[in-house]
C-alpha positions in Angstrom: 0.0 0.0 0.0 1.2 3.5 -0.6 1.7 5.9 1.5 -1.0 8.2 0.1 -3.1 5.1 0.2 -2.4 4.7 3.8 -3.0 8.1 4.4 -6.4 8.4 2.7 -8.0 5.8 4.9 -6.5 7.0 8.0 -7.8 10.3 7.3 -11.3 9.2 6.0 -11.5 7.4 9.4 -10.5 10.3 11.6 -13.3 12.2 9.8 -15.3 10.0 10.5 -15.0 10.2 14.3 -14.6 13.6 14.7 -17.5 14.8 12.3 -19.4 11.5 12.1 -19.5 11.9 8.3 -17.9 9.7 6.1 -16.0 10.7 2.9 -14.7 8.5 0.3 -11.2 8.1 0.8 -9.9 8.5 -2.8 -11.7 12.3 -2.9 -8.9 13.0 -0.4 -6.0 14.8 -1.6 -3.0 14.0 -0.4 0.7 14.0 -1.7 4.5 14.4 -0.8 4.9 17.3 1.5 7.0 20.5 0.1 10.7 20.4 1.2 9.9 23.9 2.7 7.7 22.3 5.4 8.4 19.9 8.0 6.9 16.6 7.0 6.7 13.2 4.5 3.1 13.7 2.7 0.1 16.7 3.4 -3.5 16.3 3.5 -5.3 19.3 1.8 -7.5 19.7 4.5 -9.9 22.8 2.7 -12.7 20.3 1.1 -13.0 19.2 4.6 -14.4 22.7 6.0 -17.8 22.1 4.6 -18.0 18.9 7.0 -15.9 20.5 10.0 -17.7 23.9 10.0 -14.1 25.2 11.6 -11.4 27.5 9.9 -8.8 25.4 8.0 -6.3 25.5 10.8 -8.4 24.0 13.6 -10.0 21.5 11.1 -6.1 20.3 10.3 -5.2 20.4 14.0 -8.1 18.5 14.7 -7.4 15.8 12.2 -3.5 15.7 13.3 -3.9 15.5 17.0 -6.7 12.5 16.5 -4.1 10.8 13.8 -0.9 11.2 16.1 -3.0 9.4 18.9 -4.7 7.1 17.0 -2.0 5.9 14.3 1.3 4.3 15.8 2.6 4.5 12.4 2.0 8.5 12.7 4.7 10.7 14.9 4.0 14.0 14.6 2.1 16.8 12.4 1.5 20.7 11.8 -1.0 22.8 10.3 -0.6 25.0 8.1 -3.1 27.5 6.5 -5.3 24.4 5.1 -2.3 21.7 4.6 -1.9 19.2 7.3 1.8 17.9 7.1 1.9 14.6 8.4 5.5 12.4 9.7 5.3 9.0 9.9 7.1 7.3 12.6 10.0 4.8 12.6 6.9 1.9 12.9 6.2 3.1 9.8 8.8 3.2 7.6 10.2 0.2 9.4 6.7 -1.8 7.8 6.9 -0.2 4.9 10.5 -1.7 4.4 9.5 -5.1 5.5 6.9 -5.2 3.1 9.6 -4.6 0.3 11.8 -6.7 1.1 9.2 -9.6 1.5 7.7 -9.1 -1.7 9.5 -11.1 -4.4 8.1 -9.4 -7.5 8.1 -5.7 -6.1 7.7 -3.3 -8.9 5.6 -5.5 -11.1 2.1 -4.2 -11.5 -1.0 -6.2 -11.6 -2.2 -7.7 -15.0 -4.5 -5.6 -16.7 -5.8 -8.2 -19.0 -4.6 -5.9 -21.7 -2.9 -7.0 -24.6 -0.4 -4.4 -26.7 1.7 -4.3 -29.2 5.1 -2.5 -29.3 6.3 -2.2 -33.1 9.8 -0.3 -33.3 13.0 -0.8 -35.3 11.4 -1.3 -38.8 14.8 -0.5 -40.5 15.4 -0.5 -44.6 17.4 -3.3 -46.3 19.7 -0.7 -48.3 22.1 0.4 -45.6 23.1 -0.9 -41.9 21.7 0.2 -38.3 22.7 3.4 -36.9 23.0 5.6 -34.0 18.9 6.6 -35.3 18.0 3.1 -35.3 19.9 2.5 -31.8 17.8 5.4 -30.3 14.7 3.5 -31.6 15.4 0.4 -30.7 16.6 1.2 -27.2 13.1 2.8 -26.9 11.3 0.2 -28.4 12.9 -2.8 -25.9 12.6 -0.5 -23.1 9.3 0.5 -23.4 8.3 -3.0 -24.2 9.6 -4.2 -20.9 7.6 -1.4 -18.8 4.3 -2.0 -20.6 4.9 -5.8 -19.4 5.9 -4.5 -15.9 2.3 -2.9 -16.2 0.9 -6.2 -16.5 0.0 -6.0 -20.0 0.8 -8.8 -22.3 3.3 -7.1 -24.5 3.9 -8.1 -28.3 7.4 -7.1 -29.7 7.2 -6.3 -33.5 8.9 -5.1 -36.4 7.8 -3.9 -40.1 11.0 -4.4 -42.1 10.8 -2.2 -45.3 12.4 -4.9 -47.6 10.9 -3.4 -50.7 10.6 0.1 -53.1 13.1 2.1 -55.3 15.4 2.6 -52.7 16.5 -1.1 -52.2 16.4 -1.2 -56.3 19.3 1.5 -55.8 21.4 -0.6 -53.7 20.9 -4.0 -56.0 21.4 -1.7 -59.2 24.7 -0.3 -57.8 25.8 -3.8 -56.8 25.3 -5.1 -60.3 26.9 -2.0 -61.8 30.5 -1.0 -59.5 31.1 -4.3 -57.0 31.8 -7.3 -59.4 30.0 -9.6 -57.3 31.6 -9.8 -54.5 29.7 -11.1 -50.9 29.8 -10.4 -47.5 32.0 -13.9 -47.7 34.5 -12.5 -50.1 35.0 -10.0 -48.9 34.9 -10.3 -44.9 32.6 -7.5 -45.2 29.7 -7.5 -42.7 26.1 -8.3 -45.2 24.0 -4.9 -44.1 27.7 -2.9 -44.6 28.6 -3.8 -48.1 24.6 -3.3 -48.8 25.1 0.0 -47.5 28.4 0.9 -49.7 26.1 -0.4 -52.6 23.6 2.8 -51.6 26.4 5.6 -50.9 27.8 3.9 -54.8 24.2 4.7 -56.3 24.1 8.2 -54.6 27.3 9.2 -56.1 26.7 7.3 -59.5 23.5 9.4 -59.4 24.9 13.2 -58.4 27.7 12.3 -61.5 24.8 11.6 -64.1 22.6 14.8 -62.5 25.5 16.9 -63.1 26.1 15.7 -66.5 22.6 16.6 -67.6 23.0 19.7 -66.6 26.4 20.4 -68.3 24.3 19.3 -71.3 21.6 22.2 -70.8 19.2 20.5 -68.8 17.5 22.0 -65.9 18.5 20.7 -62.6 14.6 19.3 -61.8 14.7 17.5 -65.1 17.8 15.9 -64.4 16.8 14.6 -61.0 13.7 12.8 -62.9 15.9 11.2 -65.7 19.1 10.6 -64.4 20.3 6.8 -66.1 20.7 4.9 -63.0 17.4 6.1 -61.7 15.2 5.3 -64.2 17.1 2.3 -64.3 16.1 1.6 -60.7 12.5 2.4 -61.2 12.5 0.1 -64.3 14.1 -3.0 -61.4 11.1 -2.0 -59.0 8.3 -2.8 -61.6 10.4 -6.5 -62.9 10.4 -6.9 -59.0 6.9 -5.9 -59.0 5.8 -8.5 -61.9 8.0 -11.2 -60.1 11.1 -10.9 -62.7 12.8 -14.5 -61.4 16.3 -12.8 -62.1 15.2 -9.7 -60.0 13.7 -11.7 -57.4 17.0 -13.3 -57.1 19.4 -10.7 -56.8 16.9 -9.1 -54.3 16.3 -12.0 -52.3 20.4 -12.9 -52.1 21.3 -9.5 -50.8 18.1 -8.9 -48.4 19.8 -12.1 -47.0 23.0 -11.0 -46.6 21.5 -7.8 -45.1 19.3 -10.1 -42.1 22.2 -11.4 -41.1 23.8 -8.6 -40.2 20.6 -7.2 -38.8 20.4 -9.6 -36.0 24.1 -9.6 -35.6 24.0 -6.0 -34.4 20.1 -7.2 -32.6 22.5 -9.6 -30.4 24.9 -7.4 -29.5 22.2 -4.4 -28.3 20.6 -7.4 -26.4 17.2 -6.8 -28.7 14.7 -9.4 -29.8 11.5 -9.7 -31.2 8.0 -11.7 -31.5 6.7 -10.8 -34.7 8.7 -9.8 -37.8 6.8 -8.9 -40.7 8.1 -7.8 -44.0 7.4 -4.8 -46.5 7.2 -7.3 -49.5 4.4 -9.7 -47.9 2.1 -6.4 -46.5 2.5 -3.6 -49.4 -0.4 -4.8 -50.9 -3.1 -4.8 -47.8 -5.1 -1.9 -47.4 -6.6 -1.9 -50.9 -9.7 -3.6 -49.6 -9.9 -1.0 -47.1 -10.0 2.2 -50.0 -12.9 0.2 -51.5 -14.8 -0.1 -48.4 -14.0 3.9 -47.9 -15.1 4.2 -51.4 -18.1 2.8 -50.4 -18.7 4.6 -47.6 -17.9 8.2 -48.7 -15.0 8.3 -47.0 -12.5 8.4 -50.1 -12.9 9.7 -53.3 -11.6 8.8 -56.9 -10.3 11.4 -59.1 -10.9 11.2 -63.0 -6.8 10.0 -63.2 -8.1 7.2 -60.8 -6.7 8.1 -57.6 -8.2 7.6 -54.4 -7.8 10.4 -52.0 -9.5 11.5 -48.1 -10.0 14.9 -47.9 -9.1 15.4 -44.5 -9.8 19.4 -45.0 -12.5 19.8 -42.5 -10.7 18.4 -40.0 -7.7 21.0 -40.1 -5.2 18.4 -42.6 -4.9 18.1 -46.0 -6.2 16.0 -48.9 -4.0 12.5 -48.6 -3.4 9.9 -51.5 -4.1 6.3 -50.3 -4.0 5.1 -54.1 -2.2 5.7 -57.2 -4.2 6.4 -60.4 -2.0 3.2 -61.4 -3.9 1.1 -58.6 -0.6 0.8 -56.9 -0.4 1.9 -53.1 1.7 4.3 -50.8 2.4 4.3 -47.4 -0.4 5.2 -45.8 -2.5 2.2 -47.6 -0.2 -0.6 -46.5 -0.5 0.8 -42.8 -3.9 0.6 -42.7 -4.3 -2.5 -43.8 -1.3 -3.5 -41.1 -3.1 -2.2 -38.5 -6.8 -3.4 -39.3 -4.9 -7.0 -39.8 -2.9 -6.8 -36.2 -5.6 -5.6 -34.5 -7.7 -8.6 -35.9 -5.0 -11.6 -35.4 -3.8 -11.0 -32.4 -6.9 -9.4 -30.7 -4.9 -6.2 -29.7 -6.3 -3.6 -27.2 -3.8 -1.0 -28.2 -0.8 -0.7 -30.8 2.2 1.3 -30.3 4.7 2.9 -33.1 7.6 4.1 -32.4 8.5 6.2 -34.6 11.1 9.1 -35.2 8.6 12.8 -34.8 9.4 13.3 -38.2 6.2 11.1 -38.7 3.6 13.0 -36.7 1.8 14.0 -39.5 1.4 10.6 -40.8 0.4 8.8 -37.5 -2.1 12.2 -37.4 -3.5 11.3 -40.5 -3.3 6.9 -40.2 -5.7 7.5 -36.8 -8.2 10.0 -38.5 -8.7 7.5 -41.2 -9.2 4.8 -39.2 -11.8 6.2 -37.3 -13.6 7.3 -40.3 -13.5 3.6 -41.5 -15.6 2.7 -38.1 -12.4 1.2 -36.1 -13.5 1.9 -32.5 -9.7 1.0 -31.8 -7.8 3.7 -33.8 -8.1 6.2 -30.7 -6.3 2.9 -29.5 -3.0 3.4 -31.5 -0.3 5.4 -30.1 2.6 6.9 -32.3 5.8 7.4 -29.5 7.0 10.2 -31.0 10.8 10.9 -30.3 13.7 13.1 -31.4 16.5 12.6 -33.6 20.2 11.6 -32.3 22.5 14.4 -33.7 26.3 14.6 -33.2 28.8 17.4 -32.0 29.5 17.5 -36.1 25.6 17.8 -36.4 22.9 15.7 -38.5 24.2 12.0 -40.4 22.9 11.0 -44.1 22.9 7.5 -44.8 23.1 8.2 -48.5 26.1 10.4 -48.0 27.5 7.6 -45.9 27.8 10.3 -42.9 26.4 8.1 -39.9 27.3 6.8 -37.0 27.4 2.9 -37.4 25.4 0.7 -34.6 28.1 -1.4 -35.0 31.0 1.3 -35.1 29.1 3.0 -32.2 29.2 -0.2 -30.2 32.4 -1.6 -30.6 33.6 2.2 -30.1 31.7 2.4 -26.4 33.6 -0.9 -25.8 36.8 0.3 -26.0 35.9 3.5 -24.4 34.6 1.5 -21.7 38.0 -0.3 -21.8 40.2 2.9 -22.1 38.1 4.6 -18.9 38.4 1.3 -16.3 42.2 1.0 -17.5 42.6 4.6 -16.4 40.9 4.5 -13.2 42.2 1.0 -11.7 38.8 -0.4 -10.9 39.1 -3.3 -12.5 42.7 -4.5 -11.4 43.3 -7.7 -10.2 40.7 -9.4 -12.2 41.4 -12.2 -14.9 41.4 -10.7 -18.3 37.9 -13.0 -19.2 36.4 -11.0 -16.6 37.4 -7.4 -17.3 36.4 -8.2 -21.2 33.2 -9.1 -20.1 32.7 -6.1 -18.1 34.3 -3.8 -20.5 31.5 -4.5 -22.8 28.5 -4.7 -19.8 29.9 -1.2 -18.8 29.8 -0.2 -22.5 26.7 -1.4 -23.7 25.2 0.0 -20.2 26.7 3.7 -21.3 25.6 3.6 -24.7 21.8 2.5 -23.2 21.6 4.9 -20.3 22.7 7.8 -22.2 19.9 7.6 -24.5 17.4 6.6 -22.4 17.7 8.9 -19.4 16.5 11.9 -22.3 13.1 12.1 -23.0 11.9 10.8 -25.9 9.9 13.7 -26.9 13.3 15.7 -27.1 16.1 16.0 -29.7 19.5 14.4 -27.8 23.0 15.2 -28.7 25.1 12.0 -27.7 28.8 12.1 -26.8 30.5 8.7 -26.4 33.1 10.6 -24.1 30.4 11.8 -21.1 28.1 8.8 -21.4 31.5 6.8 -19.9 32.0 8.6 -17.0 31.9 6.8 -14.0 30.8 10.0 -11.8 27.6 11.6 -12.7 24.3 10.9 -14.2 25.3 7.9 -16.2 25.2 4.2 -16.7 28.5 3.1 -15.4 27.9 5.2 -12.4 25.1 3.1 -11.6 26.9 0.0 -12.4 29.2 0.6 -10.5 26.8 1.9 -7.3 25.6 -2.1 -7.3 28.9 -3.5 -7.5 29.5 -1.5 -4.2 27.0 -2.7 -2.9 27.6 -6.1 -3.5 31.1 -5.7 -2.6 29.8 -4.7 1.0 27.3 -7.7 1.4 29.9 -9.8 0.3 32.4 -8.8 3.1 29.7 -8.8 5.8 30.0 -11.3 7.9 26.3 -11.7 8.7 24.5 -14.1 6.7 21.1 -15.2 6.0 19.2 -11.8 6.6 15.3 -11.7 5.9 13.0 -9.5 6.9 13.4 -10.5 10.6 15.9 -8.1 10.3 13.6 -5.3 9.5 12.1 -5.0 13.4 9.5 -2.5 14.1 11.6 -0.6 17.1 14.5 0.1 15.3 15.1 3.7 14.5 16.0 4.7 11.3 18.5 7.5 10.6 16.6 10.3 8.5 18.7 8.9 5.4 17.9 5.5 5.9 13.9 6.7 5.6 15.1 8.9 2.7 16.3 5.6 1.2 13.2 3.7 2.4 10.8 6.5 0.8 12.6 6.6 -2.7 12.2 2.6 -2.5 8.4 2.9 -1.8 8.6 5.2 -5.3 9.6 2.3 -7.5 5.5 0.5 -8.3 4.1 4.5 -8.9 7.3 5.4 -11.2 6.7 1.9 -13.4 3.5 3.4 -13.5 4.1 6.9 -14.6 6.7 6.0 -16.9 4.1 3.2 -19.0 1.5 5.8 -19.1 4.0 8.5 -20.5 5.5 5.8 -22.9 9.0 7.7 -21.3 11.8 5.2 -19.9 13.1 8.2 -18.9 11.4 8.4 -16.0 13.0 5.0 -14.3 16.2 5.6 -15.8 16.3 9.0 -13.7 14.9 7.3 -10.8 17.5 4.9 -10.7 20.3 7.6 -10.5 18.1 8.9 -7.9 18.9 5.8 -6.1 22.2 5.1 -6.8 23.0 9.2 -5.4 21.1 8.5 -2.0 22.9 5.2 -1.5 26.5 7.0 -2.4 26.0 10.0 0.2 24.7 7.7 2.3 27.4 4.9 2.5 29.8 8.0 2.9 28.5 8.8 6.1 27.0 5.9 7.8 30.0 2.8 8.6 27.7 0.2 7.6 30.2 -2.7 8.7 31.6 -1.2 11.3 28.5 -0.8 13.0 28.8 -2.7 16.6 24.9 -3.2 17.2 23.9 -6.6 15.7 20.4 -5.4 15.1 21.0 -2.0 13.7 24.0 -3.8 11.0 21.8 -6.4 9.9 19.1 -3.6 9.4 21.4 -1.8 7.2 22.5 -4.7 5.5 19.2 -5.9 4.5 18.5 -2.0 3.3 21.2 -2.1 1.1 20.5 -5.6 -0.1 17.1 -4.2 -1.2 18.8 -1.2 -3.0 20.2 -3.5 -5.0 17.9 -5.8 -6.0 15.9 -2.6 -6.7 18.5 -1.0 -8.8 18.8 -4.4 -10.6 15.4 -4.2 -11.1 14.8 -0.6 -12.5 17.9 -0.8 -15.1 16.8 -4.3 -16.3 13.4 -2.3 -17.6 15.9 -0.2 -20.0 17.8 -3.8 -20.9 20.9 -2.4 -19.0 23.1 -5.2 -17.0 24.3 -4.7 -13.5 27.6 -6.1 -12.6 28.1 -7.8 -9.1 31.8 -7.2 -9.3 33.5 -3.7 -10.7 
């Protein structure tokens, strides 16, 4: 139970005895107490005049006196111009801690019954994963966990766009500048040599632009007929009509290209339920513009193009069809959604999606609803920034981004460089300090993204995500392995909860500590409704600073009193499992050792 909880019936009760009325104990308004006032959480005591007929002070002092001497687990109290601070007493926190530490799945939420669907990564087949992607997917894994810490049932899926001109560019510059060679003759990794084939077909493409031009033509005009790309629309429509040599090439290098998808998957620690791909979905939706034919809700143009006129509601006119009968985006989403929705009896769907989409996840819902699906206010676009660099923006076509793999192997030695300098992993076998270097790594890389809010444009610097002071992932990491070291030195073994006794008094840290633990269900909460791992991975620094200033002033193994060591002991033991717990909803490791 939470404190406000607590609080609420406690209250309702005492107004109960002193007024005889009864309230109900959610309409009572109570939260963390300012740090300008003396006190842990403040009833707003000014909807309660109407019932106590008395001026807000005497109604609080009222309530407070009969709480104090009526609640053991209440100390003390003051009131203040219509705001009841309330302290709880050592009984208090001392149950509250128990209760923690006994229960074996704290921070996991009830089921809902709810079943969603997180869909994230969705990456082209013409060039590798990047820092972009990483920032996605990181999201994506992250905010899958938290939905399932929710107690939803949580779906992991990804749409990959294995189809269009742009993967024609990358097979037409393979046929054209890399004389066959593979990933295997090469030593290449599959999605890298894919992606040289692109940056070749960019530059092939700027050369023939620019020779147009020298011959008189206008720069527009030689965008449109450059060589290689009408060559590569000419490969999308033998793709299109199922060209067996086509196929072929297409199939071979979207191969080579998987491959190295999931290599880089592994290594980020990312997985998924349900992979669908662009060339097996591009067609659905087309049975959906007829129905909105139907139903008014599209209209054909004399060309034979079917558009919604979303005017009237403040957008635009949107194509969902060709006047060649072929789709576009928009059409293949909707018929993805209707066909999720339907298989797997979805109560929600979210997409995340770089904000660059907004309008399009805007206009995907509005449709939706129009077609009668009671479940598009159901769909959810998680809407986050783009990953820029000191140098500024990347472009994959240009070649200019940062490489997923690049990045990670980069954070490893970074990692690697950073323990070397600061001696904290000496004396361990070499096995060991590789594994860690890339834990402590891979944790930096995570927790630097994560800890930003979504909603907001980052700027990420390999260098400060590293850092073991600070508001970072190694800092953390290294927070539990103190911890651990600690326990592991104690001599005291076998604590429980027994530990935890009710007359013990805690030092006004050790509540601090106990408070920020009784956080952990309501920020699992708050950070599934706000789609925002953010908000745990913040938390979790939270932590890790209280448990630092604290272990710097209280001798934890030193302590002589049996009791009050195996108290602290057991605190700590429960800050770890806790910190273990928070960091594992952003898929970020904890090392016992450090």
């Amino acid at each position: 139970m939470s404190p406000e909880v607590f609080l609420q019936q406690k209250a309702a009760q005492a107004v109960k005895a002193l007024y005889g009325t009864e309230v109900a104990e959610t309409s009572l308004q109570v939260s963390v107490t300012r740090k300008e006032f003396e006190g842990d959480y403040t009833l707003v005591t000014f909807p309660l005049l109407r019932i106590s007929h008395s001026a807000p002070d005497a109604t609080g002092e009222a309530i407070g006196r009969y709480l104090v001497e009526n609640v053991p687990e209440i100390a003390s109290y003051n009131s203040v111009k219509g705001f009841l601070n309330l302290s709880f007493s050592a009984l208090y926190w001392n149950e509250a801690l128990k209760a923690i530490v006994e229960d074996g799945t704290y921070g996991q939420l009830p089921s809902t019954g709810r079943r969603i669907m997180v869909e994230f990564s969705s990456p082209n087949t013409n060039k590798p994963l990047h820092l972009g992607h990483i920032r996605n997917n990181l999201l994506g894994d992250s905010v899958s966990r938290i939905l399932k810490a929710c107690g939803n049932e949580v779906i992991k899926a990804t749409l990959v766009n294995d189809r269009g001109v742009h993967i024609c560019k990358s097979m037409l510059a393979w046929q054209r500048c890399f004389e066959g060679k593979t990933p295997q003759s090469t030593g290449i990794k599959g999605d890298h040599l894919v992606g040289d084939c692109y940056v070749a077909f960019d530059k092939m493409y700027k050369a023939e632009v620019k020779e147009l031009m020298e011959q008189g033509m206008s720069e527009e005009e030689a965008k449109k007929n450059a060589p290689c790309l009408v060559d590569a629309h000419k490969m999308l429509v033998k793709w299109e009509q199922n060209d067996p040599e086509v196929r072929g090439l297409w199939s071979m290098m979207n191969g080579w290209v998987f491959e190295g998808f999931d290599e880089t998957y592994r290594a980020l620690g990312i997985s998924f339920d349900k992979v669908d791909h662009e060339s097996d979905t591009y067609l659905l939706g087309k049975e959906l513009v007829r129905k909105g034919l139907e139903l008014g809700v599209f209209e054909k143009e004399a060309d034979g193009s079917v558009w919604c006129d979303l005017t009237a509601d403040g957008l635009d006119r949107k194509l969902v069809l060709r006047g060649d009968g072929t789709s576009v985006y928009i059409t293949q989403d909707l018929g993805t959604a209707e066909r999720r929705f339907a298989q797997y009896k979805l109560d929600s769907h979210v997409y995340v999606v770089g904000n660059e989409q907004d309008y399009h996840f805007q206009v995907l819902k509005l449709i939706l609803a129009k077609l009668g699906f009671a479940w598009a206010s159901q769909i959810f676009h998680l809407s986050y920034g783009m990953v820029e660099l000191p140098e500024g923006k990347m472009k994959s076509r240009e070649g200019t981004v940062v490489d997923a793999d690049d990045l990670i192997e980069s954070m490893y030695q970074e990692a690697r460089r950073t323990s070397e300098e600061s001696g904290k992993l000496e004396g361990l076998p070499a096995d060991e300090k590789d594994r860690l270097y890339r834990m402590i790594g891979l944790g930096a890389l995570k927790y630097f993204i994560i800890k930003v809010d979504p909603k907001k444009t980052m700027l990420f610097n390999p260098k400060e995500s590293i850092d073991f002071n600070g508001n970072t992932g190694p800092f953390i990491q290294y927070t539990h392995a103190r911890i651990c070291s600690i326990l592991r030195k104690s001599q005291d073994k076998d604590l429980s909860p027994a530990d935890v006794k009710a007359a013990l008094e805690p030092s006004a840290k050790e509540v601090r500590l106990v408070k920020l633990l009784g956080l952990y269900p309501g920020k699992v909460a708050e950070a599934g409704a706000a789609l925002s791992p953010a908000v745990l991975a913040n938390y979790a620094y939270e932590l890790a600073k209280e448990f630092n200033q604290y272990y710097h002033d209280t001798p934890v193994l030193k302590e002589a009193d049996d009791s009050v060591r195996r108290y602290r002991l057991v605190l700590l033991q429960t800050l770890g499992r806790t910190l273990v717990s928070v960091m594992g909803l952003l898929g970020i490791e904890l090392p016992e050792r450090m």
